[in-house]
N, C-alpha and C positions, 0 to 999 in steps of 0.2 A: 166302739166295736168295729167301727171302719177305719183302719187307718192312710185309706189312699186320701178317704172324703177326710178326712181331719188336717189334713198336709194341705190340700187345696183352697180350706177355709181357711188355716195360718197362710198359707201365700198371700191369699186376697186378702187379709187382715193385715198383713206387711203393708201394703201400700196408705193404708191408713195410719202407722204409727213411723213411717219412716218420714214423713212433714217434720220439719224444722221444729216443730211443737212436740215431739216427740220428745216422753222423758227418759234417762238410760235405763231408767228401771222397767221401764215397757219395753225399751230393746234387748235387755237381760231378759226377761222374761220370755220374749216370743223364741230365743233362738232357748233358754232351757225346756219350754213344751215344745218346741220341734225337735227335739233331740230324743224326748219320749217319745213321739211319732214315730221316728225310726228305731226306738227300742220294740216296739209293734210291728215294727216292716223288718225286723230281725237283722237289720244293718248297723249292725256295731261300727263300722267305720267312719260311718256319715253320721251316725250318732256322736262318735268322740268330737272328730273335725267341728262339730255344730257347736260341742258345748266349750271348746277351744275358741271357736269365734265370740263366743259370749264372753266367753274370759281375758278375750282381748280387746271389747266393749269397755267390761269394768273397769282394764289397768290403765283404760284410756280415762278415768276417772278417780282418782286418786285420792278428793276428797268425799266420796261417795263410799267406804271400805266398807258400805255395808251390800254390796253391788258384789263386789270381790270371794266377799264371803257366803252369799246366796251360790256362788256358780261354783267353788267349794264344797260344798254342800251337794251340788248336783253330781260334781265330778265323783265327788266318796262315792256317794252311790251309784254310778257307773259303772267304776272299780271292784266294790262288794257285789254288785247284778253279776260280775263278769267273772268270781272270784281273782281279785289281782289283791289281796291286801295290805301289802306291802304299798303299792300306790293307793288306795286307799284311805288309808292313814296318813298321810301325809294332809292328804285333804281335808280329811274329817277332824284333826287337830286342830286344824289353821283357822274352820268355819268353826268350831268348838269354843275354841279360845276368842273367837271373835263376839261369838252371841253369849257366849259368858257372861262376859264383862259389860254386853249393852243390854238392853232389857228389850230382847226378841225372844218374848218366851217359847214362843211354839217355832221357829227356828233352833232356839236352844235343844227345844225336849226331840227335835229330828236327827239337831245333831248329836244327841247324845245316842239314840240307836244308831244312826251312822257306827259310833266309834262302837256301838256294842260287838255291829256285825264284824265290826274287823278284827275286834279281839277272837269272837266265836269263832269266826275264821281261823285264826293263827292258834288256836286253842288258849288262849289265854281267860279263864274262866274268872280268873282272881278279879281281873280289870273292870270283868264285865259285870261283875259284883259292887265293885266301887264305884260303880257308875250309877247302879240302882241305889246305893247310900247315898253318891250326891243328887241325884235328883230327889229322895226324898227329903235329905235336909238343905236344902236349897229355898230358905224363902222365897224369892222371888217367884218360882213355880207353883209356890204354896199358894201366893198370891192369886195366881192363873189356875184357874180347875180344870178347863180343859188342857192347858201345857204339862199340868201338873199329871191329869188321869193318862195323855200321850203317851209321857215318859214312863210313866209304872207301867202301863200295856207295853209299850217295846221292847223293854226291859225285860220286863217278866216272859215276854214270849223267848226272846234270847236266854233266859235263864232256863226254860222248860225245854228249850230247844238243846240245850247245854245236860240237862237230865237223862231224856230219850237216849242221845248221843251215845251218855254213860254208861245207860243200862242197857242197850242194842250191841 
């Protein structure tokens, strides 16, 4: 609810994970919640810049792709906050197709509302339909009840969101 105080306790939390014992996924992490910091402080630019530094963390990590695809993920939703979605999608694919294929289910079922927003965005309804098919025939989510219930609540909100649209 405060975000000057939120920004000062990541600062003083930086100095704690920037030790040599620091993992990349805790310096992924700090600059993607700083970057919501500034989506709070209504600074979109120092919010981009911040998750661009992240992202240049990751690619400093190359066998870590699951680094790459966390900031992905942040990035899409950046893009759909900002309506851009055309950049959007490009992100939410890449982190899509990443947590697909590894078994990050509750990354999967985020990124699959990522891609919903973008389609609702672009009005592409159909997509955003075949997204709520694959997540319910997606064993793996089946597996996870909370990934599984994520993904049908985002989905479906995007699908009622797709309704109103219609009927308005």
């Amino acid at each position: 609810s405060n975000p000057d105080s939120a920004l000062n306790l990541l600062d003083s939390g930086f100095t704690f994970i920037t030790k040599p014992e620091a993992s990349p996924l805790q310096l992924v992490n700090y600059y993607t919640n700083k970057s919501l910091v500034f989506r709070e402080l209504n600074n979109k630019d120092q919010e981009l810049k911040i998750l661009f530094e992240a992202k240049a963390i990751a690619l400093e990590y190359p066998y870590l792709p699951y680094l790459e695809a966390l900031v992905n993920l942040n990035l899409a939703n950046y893009y759909n906050f900002y309506y851009q979605p055309d950049f959007a999608k490009f992100y939410a694919e890449a982190a899509n197709q990443f947590f697909q294929k590894n078994n990050e289910y509750r990354e999967y079922a985020e990124s699959l509302f990522e891609l919903s927003n973008v389609y609702l965005t672009k009005e592409n309804y159909l997509k955003t339909i075949y997204l709520l098919q694959e997540a319910i025939a997606d064993t793996r989510l089946r597996n996870d009840t909370f990934s599984l219930v994520r993904a049908l609540s985002d989905l479906s909100y995007s699908l009622n969101a797709v309704g109103q649209y219609q009927k308005g």
